[in-house]
PyMOL CGO cylinders between C-alpha atoms (Angstrom):
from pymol import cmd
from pymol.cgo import CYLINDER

trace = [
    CYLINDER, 42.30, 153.50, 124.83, 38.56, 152.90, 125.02, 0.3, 1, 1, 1, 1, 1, 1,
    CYLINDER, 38.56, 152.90, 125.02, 36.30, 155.31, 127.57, 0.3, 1, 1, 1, 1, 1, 1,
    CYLINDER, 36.30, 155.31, 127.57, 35.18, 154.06, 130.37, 0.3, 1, 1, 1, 1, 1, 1,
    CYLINDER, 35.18, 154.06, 130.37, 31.17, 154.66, 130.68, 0.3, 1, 1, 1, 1, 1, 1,
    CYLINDER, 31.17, 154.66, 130.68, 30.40, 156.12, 134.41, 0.3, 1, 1, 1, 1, 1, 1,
    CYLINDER, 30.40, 156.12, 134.41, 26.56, 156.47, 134.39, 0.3, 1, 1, 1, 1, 1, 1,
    CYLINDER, 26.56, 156.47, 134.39, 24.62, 159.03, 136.08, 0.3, 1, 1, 1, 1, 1, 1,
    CYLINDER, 24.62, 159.03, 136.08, 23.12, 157.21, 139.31, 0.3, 1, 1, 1, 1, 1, 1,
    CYLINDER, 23.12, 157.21, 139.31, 20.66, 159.31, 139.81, 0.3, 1, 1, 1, 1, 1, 1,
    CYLINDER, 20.66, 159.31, 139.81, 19.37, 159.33, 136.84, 0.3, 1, 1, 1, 1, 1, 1,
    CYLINDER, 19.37, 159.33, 136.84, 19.97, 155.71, 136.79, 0.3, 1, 1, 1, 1, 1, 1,
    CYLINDER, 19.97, 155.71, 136.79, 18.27, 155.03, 140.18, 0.3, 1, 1, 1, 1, 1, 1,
    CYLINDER, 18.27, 155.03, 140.18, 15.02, 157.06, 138.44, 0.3, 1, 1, 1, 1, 1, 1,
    CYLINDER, 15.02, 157.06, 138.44, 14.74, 154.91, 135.36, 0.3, 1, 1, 1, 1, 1, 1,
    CYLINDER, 14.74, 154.91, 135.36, 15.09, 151.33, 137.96, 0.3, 1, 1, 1, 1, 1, 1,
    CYLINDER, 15.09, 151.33, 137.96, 12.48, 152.32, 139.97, 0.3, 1, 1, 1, 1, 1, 1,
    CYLINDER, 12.48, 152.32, 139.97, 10.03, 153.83, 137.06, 0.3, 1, 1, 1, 1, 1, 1,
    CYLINDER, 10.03, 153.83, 137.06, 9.43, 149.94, 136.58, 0.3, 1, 1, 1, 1, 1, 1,
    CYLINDER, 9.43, 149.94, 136.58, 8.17, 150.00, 140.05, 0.3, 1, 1, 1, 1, 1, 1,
    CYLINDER, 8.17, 150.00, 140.05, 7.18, 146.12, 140.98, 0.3, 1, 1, 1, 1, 1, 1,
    CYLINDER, 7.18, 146.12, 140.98, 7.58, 145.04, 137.48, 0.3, 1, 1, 1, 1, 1, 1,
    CYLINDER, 7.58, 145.04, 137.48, 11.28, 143.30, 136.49, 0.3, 1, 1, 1, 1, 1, 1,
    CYLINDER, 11.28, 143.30, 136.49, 13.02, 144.45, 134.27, 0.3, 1, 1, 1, 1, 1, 1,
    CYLINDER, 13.02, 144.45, 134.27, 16.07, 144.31, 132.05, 0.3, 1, 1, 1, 1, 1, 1,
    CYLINDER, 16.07, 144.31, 132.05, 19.26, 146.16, 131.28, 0.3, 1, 1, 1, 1, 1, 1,
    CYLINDER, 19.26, 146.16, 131.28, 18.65, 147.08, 127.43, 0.3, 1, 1, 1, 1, 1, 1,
    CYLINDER, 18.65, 147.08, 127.43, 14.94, 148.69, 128.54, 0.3, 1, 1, 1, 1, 1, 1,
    CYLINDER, 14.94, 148.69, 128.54, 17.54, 150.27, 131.14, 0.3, 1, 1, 1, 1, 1, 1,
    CYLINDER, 17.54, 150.27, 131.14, 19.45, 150.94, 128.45, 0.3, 1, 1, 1, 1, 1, 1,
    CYLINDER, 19.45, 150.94, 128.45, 17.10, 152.25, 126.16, 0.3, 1, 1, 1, 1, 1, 1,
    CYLINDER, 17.10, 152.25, 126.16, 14.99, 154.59, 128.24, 0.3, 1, 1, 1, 1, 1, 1,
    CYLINDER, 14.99, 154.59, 128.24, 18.56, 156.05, 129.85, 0.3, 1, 1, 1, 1, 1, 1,
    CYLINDER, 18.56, 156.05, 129.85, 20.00, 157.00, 125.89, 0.3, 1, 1, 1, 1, 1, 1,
    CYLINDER, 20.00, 157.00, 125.89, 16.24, 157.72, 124.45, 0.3, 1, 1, 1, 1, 1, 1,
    CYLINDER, 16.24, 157.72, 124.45, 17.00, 155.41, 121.76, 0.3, 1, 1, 1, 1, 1, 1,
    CYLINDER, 17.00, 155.41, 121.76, 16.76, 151.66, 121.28, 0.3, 1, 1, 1, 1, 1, 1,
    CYLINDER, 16.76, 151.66, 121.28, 19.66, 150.19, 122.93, 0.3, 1, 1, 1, 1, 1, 1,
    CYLINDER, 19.66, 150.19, 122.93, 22.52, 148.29, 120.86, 0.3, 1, 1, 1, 1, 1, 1,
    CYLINDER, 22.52, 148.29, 120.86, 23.50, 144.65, 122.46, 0.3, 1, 1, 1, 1, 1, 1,
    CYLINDER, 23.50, 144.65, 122.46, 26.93, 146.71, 123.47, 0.3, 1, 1, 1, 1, 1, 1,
    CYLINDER, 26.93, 146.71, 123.47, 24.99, 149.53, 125.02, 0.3, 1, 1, 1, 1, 1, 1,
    CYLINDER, 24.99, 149.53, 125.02, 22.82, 146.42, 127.28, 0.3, 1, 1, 1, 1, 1, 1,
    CYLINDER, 22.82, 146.42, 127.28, 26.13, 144.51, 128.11, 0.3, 1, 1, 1, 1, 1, 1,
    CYLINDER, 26.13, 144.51, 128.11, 27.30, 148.07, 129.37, 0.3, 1, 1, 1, 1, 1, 1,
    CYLINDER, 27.30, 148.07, 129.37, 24.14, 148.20, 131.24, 0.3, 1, 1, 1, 1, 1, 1,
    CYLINDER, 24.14, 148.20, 131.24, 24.29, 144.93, 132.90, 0.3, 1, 1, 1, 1, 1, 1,
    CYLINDER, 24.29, 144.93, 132.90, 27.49, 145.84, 134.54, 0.3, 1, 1, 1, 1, 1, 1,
    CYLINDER, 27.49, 145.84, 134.54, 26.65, 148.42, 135.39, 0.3, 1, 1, 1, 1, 1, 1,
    CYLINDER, 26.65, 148.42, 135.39, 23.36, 147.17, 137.14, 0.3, 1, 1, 1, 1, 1, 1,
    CYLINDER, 23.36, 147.17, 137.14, 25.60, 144.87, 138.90, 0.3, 1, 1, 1, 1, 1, 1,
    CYLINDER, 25.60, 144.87, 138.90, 27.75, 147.16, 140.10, 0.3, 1, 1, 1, 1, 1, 1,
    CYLINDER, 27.75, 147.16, 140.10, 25.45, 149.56, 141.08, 0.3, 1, 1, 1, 1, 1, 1,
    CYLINDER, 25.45, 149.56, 141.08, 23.05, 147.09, 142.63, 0.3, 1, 1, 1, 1, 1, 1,
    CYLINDER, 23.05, 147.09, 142.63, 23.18, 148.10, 146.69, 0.3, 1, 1, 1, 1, 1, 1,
    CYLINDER, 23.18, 148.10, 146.69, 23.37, 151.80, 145.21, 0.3, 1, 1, 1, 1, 1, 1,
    CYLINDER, 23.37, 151.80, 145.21, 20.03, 151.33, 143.45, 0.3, 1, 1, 1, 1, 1, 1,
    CYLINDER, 20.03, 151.33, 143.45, 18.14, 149.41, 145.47, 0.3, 1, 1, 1, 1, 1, 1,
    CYLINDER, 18.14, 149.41, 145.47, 17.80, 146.29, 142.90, 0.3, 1, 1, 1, 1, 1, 1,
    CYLINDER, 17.80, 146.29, 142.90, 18.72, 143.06, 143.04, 0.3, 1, 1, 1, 1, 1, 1,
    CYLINDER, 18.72, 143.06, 143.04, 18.93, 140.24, 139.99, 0.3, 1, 1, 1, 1, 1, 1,
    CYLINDER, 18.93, 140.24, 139.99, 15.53, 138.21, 139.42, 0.3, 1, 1, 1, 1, 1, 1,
    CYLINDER, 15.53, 138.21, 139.42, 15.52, 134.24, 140.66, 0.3, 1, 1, 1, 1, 1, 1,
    CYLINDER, 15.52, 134.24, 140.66, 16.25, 131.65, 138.16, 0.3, 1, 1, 1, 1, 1, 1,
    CYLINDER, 16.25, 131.65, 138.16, 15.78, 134.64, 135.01, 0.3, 1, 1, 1, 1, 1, 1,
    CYLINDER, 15.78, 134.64, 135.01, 18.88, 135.50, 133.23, 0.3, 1, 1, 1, 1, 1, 1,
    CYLINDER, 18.88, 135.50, 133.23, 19.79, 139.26, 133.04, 0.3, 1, 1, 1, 1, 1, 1,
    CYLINDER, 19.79, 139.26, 133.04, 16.23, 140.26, 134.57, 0.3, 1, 1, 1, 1, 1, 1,
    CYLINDER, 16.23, 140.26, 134.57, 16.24, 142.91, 137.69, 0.3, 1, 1, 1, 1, 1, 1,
    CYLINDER, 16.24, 142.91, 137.69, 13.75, 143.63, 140.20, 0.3, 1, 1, 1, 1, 1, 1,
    CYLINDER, 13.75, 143.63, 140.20, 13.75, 146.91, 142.45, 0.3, 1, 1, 1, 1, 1, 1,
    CYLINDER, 13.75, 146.91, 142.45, 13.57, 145.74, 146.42, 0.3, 1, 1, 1, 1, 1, 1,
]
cmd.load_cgo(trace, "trace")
């Protein structure tokens, strides 16, 4: 039975808005939240959980980018 990741969404909410007005994406998410560069399995995880964490974080996906995130 595989683990089921539940980030920490505070910690999560600080990373997101470190990028202030700048997009960004789930592995830099991914990457700043492990302190290590982020596997593509680690950014998929991160991705979902952007999107379900969205309203939570106060993001919201870029326009016509694929898998790019902008704080509101």
């Amino acid at each position: 039975m595989d683990a089921v990741f539940t980030p920490n969404l505070d910690k999560l909410r600080n990373i997101v808005q470190s990028f202030g007005a700048h997009s960004f994406t789930a592995t830099q998410v991914a990457t700043d939240y492990e302190g290590r560069a982020a596997s593509s399995e680690s950014a998929k995880t991160f991705e979902e959980q952007l999107a379900r964490h969205a309203a939570v974080l106060g993001i919201q996906p870029v326009p016509g980018k694929h898998a790019a995130w902008l704080a509101t």
